[in-house]
C-alpha positions in Angstrom: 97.1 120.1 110.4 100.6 120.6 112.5 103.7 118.6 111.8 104.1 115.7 114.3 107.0 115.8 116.4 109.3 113.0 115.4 112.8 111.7 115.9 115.7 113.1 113.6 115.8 111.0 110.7 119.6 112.3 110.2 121.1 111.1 113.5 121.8 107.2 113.6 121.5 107.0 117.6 118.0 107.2 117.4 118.1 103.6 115.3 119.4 101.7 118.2 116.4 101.2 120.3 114.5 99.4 117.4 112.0 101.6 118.0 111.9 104.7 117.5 112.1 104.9 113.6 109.0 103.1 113.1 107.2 105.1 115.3 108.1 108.2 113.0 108.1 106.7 109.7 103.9 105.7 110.9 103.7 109.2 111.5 105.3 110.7 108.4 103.2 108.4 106.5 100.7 109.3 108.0 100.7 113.3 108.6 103.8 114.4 106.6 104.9 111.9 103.6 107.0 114.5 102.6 108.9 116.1 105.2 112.0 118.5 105.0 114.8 117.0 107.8 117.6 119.1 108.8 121.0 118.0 109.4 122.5 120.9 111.4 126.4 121.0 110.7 126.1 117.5 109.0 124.6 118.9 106.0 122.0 121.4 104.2 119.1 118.9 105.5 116.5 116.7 103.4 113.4 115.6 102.0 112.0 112.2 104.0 109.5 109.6 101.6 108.3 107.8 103.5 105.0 106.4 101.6 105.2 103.3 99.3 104.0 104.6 96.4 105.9 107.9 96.3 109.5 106.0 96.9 108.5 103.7 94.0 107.8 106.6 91.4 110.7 108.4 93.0 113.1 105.2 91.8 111.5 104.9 88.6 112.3 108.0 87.5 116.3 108.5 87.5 115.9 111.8 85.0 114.2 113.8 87.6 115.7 112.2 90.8 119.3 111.2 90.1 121.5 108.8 91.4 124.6 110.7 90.0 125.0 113.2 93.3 125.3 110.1 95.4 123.1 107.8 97.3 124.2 108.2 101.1 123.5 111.1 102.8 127.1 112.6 102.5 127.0 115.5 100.3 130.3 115.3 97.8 131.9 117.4 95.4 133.4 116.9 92.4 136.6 115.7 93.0 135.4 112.8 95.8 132.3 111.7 93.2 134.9 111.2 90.7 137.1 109.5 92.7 134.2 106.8 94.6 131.6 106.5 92.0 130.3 102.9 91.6 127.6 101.3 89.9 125.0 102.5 92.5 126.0 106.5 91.4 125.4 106.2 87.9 122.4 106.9 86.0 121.8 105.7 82.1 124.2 104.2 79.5 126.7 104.1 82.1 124.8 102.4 84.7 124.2 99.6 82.4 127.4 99.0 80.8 128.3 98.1 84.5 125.2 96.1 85.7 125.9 94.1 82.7 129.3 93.4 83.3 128.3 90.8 85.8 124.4 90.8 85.3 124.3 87.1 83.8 126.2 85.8 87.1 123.1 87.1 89.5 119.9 86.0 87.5 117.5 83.1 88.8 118.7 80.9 86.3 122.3 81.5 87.5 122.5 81.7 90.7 120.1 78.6 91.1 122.9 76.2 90.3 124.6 77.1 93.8 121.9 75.6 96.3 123.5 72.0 95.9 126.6 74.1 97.3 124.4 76.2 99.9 123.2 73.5 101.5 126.3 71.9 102.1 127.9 75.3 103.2 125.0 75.5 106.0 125.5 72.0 107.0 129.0 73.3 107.9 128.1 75.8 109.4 125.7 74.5 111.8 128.4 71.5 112.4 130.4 73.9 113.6 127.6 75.1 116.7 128.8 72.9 119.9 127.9 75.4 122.3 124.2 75.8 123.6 124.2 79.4 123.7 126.7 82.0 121.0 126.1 84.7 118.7 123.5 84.4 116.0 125.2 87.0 113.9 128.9 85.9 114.0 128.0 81.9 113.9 125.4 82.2 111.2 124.2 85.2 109.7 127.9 86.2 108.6 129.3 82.9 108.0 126.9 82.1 105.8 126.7 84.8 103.0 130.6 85.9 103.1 131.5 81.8 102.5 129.3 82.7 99.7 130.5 85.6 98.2 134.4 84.6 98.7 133.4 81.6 96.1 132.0 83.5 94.1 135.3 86.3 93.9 137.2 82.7 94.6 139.3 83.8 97.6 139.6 82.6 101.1 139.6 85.5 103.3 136.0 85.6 104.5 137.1 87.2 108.1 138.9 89.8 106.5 136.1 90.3 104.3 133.5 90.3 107.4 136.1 92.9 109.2 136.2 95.2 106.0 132.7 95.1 105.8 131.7 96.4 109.4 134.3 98.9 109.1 132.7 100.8 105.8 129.5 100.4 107.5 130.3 102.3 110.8 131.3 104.8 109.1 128.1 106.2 107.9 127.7 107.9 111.0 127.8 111.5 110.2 129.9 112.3 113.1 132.6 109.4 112.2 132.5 111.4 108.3 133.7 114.8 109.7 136.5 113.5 111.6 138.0 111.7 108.5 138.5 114.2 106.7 141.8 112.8 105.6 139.9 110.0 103.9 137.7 111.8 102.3 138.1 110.8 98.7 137.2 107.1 99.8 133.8 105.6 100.1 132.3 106.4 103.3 135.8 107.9 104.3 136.7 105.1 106.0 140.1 104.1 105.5 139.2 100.2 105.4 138.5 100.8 102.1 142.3 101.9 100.7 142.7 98.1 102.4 139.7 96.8 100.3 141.4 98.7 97.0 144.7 96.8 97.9 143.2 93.7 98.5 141.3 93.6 94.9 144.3 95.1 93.3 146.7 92.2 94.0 143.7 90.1 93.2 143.6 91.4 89.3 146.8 91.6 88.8 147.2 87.9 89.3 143.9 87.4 87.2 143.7 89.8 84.5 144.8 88.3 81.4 143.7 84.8 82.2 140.8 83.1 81.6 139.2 82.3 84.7 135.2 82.5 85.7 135.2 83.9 89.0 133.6 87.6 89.2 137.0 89.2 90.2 138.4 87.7 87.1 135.5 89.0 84.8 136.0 92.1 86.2 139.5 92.9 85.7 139.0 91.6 82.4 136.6 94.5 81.7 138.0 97.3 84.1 140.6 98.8 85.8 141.9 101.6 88.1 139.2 103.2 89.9 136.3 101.6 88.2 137.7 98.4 88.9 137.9 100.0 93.2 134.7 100.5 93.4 133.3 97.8 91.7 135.1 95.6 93.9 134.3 96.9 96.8 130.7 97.3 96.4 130.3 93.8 96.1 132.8 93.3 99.0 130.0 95.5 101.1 126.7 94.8 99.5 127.2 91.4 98.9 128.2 90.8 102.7 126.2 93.8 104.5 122.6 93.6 103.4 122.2 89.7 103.2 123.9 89.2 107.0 121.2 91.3 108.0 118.2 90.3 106.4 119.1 86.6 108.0 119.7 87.9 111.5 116.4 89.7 111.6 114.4 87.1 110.3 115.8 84.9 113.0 114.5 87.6 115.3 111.3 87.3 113.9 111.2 83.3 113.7 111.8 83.4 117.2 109.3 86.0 118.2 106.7 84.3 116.3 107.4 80.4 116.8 104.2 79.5 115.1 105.8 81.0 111.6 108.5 78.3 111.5 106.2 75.5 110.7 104.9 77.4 108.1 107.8 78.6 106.6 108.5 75.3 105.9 105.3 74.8 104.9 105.5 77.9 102.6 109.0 79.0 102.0 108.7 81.7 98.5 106.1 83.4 100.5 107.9 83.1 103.3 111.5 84.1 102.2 109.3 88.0 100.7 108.0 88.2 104.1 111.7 88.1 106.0 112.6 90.4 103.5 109.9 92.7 104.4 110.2 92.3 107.6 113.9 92.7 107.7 114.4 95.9 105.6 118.4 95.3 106.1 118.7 99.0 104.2 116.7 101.8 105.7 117.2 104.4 102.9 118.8 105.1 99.4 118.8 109.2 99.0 118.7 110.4 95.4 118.9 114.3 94.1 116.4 116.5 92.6 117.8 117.6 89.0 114.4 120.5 88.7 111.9 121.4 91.0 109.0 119.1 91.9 105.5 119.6 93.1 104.8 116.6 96.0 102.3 116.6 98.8 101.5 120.7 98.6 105.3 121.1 98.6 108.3 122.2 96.2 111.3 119.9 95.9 114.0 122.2 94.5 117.0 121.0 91.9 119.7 119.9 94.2 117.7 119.3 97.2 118.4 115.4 98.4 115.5 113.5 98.6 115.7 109.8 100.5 113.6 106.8 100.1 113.1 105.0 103.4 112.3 101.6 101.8 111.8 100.7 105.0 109.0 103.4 106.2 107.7 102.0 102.6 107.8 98.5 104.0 105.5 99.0 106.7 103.0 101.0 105.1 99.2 100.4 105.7 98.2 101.1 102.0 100.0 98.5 100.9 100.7 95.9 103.1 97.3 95.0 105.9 98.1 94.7 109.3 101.8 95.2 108.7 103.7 94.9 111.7 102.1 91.3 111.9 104.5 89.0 110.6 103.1 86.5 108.3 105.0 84.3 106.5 102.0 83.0 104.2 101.4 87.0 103.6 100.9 86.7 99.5 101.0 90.1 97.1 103.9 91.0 99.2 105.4 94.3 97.3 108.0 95.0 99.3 111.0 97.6 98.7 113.8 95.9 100.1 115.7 95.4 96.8 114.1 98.7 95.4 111.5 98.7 92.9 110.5 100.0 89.3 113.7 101.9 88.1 117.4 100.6 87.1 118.6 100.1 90.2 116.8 97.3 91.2 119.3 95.0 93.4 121.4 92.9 91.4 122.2 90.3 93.9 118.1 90.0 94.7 117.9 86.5 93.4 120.8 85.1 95.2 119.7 86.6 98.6 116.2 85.1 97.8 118.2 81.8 97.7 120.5 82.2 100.4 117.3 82.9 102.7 115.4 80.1 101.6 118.1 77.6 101.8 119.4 78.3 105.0 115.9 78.5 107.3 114.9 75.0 105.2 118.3 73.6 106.7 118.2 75.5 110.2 114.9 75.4 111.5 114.6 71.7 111.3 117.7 71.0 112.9 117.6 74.2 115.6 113.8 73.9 116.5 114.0 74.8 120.0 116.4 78.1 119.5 115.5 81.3 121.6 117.2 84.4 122.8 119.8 84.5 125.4 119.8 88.5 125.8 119.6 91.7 124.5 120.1 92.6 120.4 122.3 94.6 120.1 122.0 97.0 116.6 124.5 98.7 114.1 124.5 102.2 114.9 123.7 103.7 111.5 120.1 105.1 109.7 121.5 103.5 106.6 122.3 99.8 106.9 119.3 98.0 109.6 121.3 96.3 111.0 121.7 93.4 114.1 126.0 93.4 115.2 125.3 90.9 117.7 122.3 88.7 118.6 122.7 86.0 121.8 120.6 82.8 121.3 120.8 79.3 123.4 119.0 76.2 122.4 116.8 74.6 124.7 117.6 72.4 127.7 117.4 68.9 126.2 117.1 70.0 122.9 118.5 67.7 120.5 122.4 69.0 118.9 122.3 70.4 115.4 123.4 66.8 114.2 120.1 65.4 114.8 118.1 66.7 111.9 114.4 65.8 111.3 115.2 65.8 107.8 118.6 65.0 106.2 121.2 66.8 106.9 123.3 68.2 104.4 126.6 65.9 103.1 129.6 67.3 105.0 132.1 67.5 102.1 131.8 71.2 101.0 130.6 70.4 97.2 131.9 72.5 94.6 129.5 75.2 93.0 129.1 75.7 89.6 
């Protein structure tokens, strides 16, 4: 059988149309679940996953395919890995001792004492909508999880935050990596992140030595210099980034499917999997071979870079029936989005979970009627899915998003725990 022709994976303009990917993950999956992608003067190419069930044996098994080379599709040497590894690029006893530096502040138990303060925090934010028409993404679906995340690091710089955030992001376009070369010792080579090292640095300085409960404090208690850098920052990015997204393109979906919202309510743990699915808000982790495999007829060889596209995985007919229909009732829903069956399963999953599920209980009741009011527009990148700006209006008549059919959340911002 002849390899389909399909888009190249490696080049992020070919993630704008919203298209395109899926229609060469389906036929990956389906012809080639293990196909070799060149990357011309980007890079020495890679292998493509793009079944379910080989990215989940892929992640659960860190001794054959590492995280230690890196997990973007940048390839680094020695001196940069040293210099930007975080959490995410560590395998074994390493990788723990950092997850469990801040794993008791992300469990369900832990993070379930914030929705008191979630709901009170979207209340805000929808206060805040006068206009009938603005943009979904900058209103809501950053708002929301950076007012989060800056309690939870206890500092009041959300927009700076937000701005840091896109900027690390952008550059994960291969082009934008070979013109910094001058950055190239930071993460993504962007130089917004030297501003994010400051930033954190001031931050522990004032903090370490003290006492206090917030996850920068815990953290400088525990770590410093570079470790402390990239620590930092990844949850500057990741805590921001992913969760932004997954909210913006489950509004998409709410509002494509208007018969889902009712049950959403109706339903809202199945519900919040499904957005998740649906939303895939990271399109790949990459890992590297450490000895050659056999997959699929072919030979992985030690060093090649092999990348999961969780979400090819999300999408994949073995797995999931009929799944480009969005169904918020769907149940057995074993999605990728926060990876699945190794270490690096996403420590911020359970909070997302919540932040999801609080803020379509609280919106969709008190923005029933809201529709698009033009074009999405989408992050140019084959790493984060993304949405950077999504144009909604509520309907003529439509009551304001102070008339709530249920109660709307107390106005004072309540403290969280």
């Amino acid at each position: 059988m002849s390899t389909p022709t399909i888009c190249d994976l490696s080049d992020p303009g070919n993630f704008l149309d919203g298209v395109t990917p899926w229609r060469a993950f389906d036929e990956l999956r389906a012809h080639d679940p293990l196909h070799w992608q060149d990357e011309g003067a980007h890079g020495r190419g890679f292998w493509s996953l793009t079944r379910h069930a080989d990215i989940v044996r892929v992640s659960a098994d860190p001794v054959t395919f590492t995280s230690d080379k890196f997990t973007n599709l940048e390839e680094v040497d020695e001196q940069q890995a040293a210099r930007r590894r975080s959490m995410l690029e560590t395998d074994g006893p390493r990788h723990r001792e950092l997850r469990r530096l801040l794993i008791r502040d992300f469990t369900a138990r832990a993070v379930a004492g914030y929705e008191t303060f979630l709901r009170g925090l979207v209340g805000l934010t929808l206060d805040r909508l006068k206009e009938p028409s603005f943009d979904f993404v900058e209103a809501v679906a950053a708002d929301f999880p950076i007012n989060v995340l800056a309690r939870m690091l206890d500092v009041p710089d959300t927009q700076q935050l937000i701005d840091w955030g896109n900027a690390i992001i952008e550059n994960t376009d291969p082009q934008k990596l070979a013109s910094n070369e001058a950055y190239r010792d930071l993460p993504f080579r962007s130089p917004a992140a030297q501003e994010v090292f400051e930033y954190g640095r001031r931050l522990a300085a004032q903090r370490r030595g003290g006492d206090g409960t917030d996850l920068v404090s815990k953290l400088a208690r525990e770590l410093d210099g570079r470790d402390f850098d990239n620590y930092f920052l990844l949850l500057v990015v990741a805590g921001n980034e992913t969760t932004r997204h997954a909210i913006s393109h489950s509004m998409v979906a709410l509002m494509e499917h208007p018969e889902q919202r009712e049950l959403f309510l109706e339903h809202p743990g199945t519900g919040v999997e499904e957005c998740l699915r649906w939303a895939s808000p990271v399109y790949h982790f990459r890992r590297t071979a450490t000895r050659d495999v056999e997959m699929h007829g072919k030979r992985i060889r030690a060093g090649d870079k092999v990348v999961m596209w969780f979400a090819s995985g999300n999408r994949d007919e073995r797995v999931f029936a009929e799944p480009y229909r969005f169904d918020v009732t769907r149940a057995d829903n074993d999605h990728l989005t926060f990876g699945k069956g190794g270490p690096h399963y996403c420590l911020g999953a359970s909070l997302a979970k919540l932040e999801l599920r609080v803020l379509f209980e609280e919106l969709l009741p008190r923005l029933p009627d809201l529709a698009p009011a033009g074009p999405v527009r989408r992050v140019r990148s084959n790493f984060i899915h993304g949405i950077a700006e999504l144009p909604v209006r509520r309907a003529p008549g439509a009551a304001g998003p102070g008339a709530a059919s249920r109660p709307a959340p107390a106005a004072a911002r309540p403290s969280a725990p």
